[in-house]
C-alpha positions, 0 to 999 in steps of 0.5 A: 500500500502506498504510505506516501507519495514523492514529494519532490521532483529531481531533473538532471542530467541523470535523472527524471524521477517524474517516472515515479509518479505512474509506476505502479509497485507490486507487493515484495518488488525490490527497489535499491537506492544509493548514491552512485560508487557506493556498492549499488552494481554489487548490491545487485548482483546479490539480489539477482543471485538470491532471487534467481537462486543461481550464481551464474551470470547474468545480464542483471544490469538489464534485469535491474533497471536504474529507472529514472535514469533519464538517457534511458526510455522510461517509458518503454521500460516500465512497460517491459517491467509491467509485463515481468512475472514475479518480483521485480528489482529495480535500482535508483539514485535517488533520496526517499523523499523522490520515490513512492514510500509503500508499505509492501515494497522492499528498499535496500539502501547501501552507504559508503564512506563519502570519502570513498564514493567521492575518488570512486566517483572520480575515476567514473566520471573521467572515463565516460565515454564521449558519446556518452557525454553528449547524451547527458549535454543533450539531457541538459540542452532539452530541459528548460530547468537546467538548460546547460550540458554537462559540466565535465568531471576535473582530470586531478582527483583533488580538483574534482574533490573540491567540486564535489564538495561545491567549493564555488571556486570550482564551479559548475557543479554536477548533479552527484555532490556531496548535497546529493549525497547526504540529502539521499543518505539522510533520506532513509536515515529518518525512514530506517525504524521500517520494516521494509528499509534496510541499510546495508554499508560498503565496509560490511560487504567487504568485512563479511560478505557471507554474513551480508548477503545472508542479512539480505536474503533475510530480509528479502525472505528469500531462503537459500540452500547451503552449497548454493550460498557458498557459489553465490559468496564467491560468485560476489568477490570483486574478482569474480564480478570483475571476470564476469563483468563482460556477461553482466554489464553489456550497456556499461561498454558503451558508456565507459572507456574501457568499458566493465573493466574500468567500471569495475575499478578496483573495489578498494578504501581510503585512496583519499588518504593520498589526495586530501590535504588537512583543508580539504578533510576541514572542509568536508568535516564542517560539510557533514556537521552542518548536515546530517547528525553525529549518528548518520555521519559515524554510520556512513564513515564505519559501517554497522560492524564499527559504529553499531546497528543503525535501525533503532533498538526497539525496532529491530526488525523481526520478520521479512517482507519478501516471497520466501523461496 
């Protein structure tokens, strides 16, 4: 049942979450919303895996669709979707306040220290191909609210940080900054005592991986047998997603340069630690503090293993909202 519908609209060269507002959710569908180089594509692949209960790979990208995606046809997917059997599981980039809040409809949130995401971002946006950069200035061109084509990404990974963090001096901005993320974060922040809201962390996955992606088919009630889970915690490591990537990613090749093998980077932490200057990390400490509370900004930063589990004590969640398999 619909609890809520968006209360705002998000345009930009990316997204057009106006596709939202006539979708039409079936109970148990599976929405994942993160910021962009958070561990979406990797949250994916292990929903594929657990609904599909098979670790082979598989076109999940397409399977998957980032619908409001705006250099996509929005509305010739929706109606592929429509015609799907089953449980549907679709990804977005955006906060919870754009997209239908239903009671019956699962949504996995996945966070990343911003640090991380940030010089993961980097890498992902100066390997666009240029084709790709002309659909996104056209998206802009089109759109009389922006108006603008895309501001292109700085090739110096302290410079697009700087931007990232919207220092003025680094001017124009895109649309995935440091707003964009926090606004997203905090979005399922506020909504995480739901039964039907999980939050899951980039750290986690990599400290755990079996103990999470069992949190996830947990909370998609989806039950899988013993053999099988150990080929789909394999199937999961970054090495095999980045052997498999060809078989998974097919659209990515013509977006990126290099094509999955640049998409599918290189899956590490900290290479902040090597770019940001005392300032730089001043600046984005003040960002966040102005921003979110102390108790989403430890989340973000360490994940549920090193700050606690963020989901209230007195809502931990005690049933699953999935189809059980």
């Amino acid at each position: 049942m619909l609890i809520q519908k968006p209360q705002q609209t998000i345009r930009t060269w990316h997204t057009d979450t106006r596709v939202w507002d006539d979708f039409e959710f079936r109970a148990g569908d599976i929405l994942i919303c993160t910021p962009p180089k958070t561990g979406t594509t990797w949250t994916q692949r292990i929903v594929s895996m657990l609904l599909h209960q098979s670790a082979e790979p598989r076109p999940f990208i397409d399977e998957q669709p980032w619908l409001d995606a705006r250099f996509t046809p929005q509305a010739e997917i929706a109606e592929a979707l429509s015609q799907a059997p089953g449980v549907r599981s679709l990804k977005s980039h955006s906060p919870l306040t754009a997209l239908p809040l239903h009671d019956n409809v699962l949504y996995i949130n996945v966070a990343r220290d911003p640090r991380d995401a940030a010089m993961s971002f980097h890498n992902h946006a100066t390997h666009y191909t240029a084709e790709f950069e002309e659909t996104l200035d056209q998206s802009g061109l089109d759109d009389p609210q922006i108006a603008r084509p895309y501001p292109r990404a700085r090739a110096d990974a302290r410079a697009f940080f700087r931007r990232w963090l919207r220092d003025p001096a680094y001017a124009p901005f895109d649309d995935f900054t440091i707003a964009e993320f926090l606004e997203l974060e905090r979005s399922f922040w506020d909504e995480r005592h739901r039964p039907n809201v999980l939050l899951v962390h980039y750290n986690d996955l990599k400290a755990d991986l079996e103990g999470e992606i069992r949190r996830i088919g947990d909370f998609c009630g989806i039950k899988t047998p013993e053999p099988l889970m150990a080929q789909i915690v394999e199937a999961a490591g970054f090495s095999s997603m980045k052997r498999d990537g060809a078989k998974m990613l097919g659209i990515i090749n013509v977006a990126f340069k290099g094509g999955t093998d640049t998409f599918l980077h290189k899956g590490t932490n900290d290479r902040w630690k090597a770019v940001l200057t005392e300032q730089d990390l001043a600046d984005y400490r003040a960002a966040i503090e102005a921003s979110v509370p102390e108790d989403l900004a430890r989340w973000l930063e360490k994940g549920r293993h090193a700050a606690g589990d963020p989901t209230p004590a007195s809502d931990q969640k005690t049933e699953t909202r999935g189809p059980t398999k």
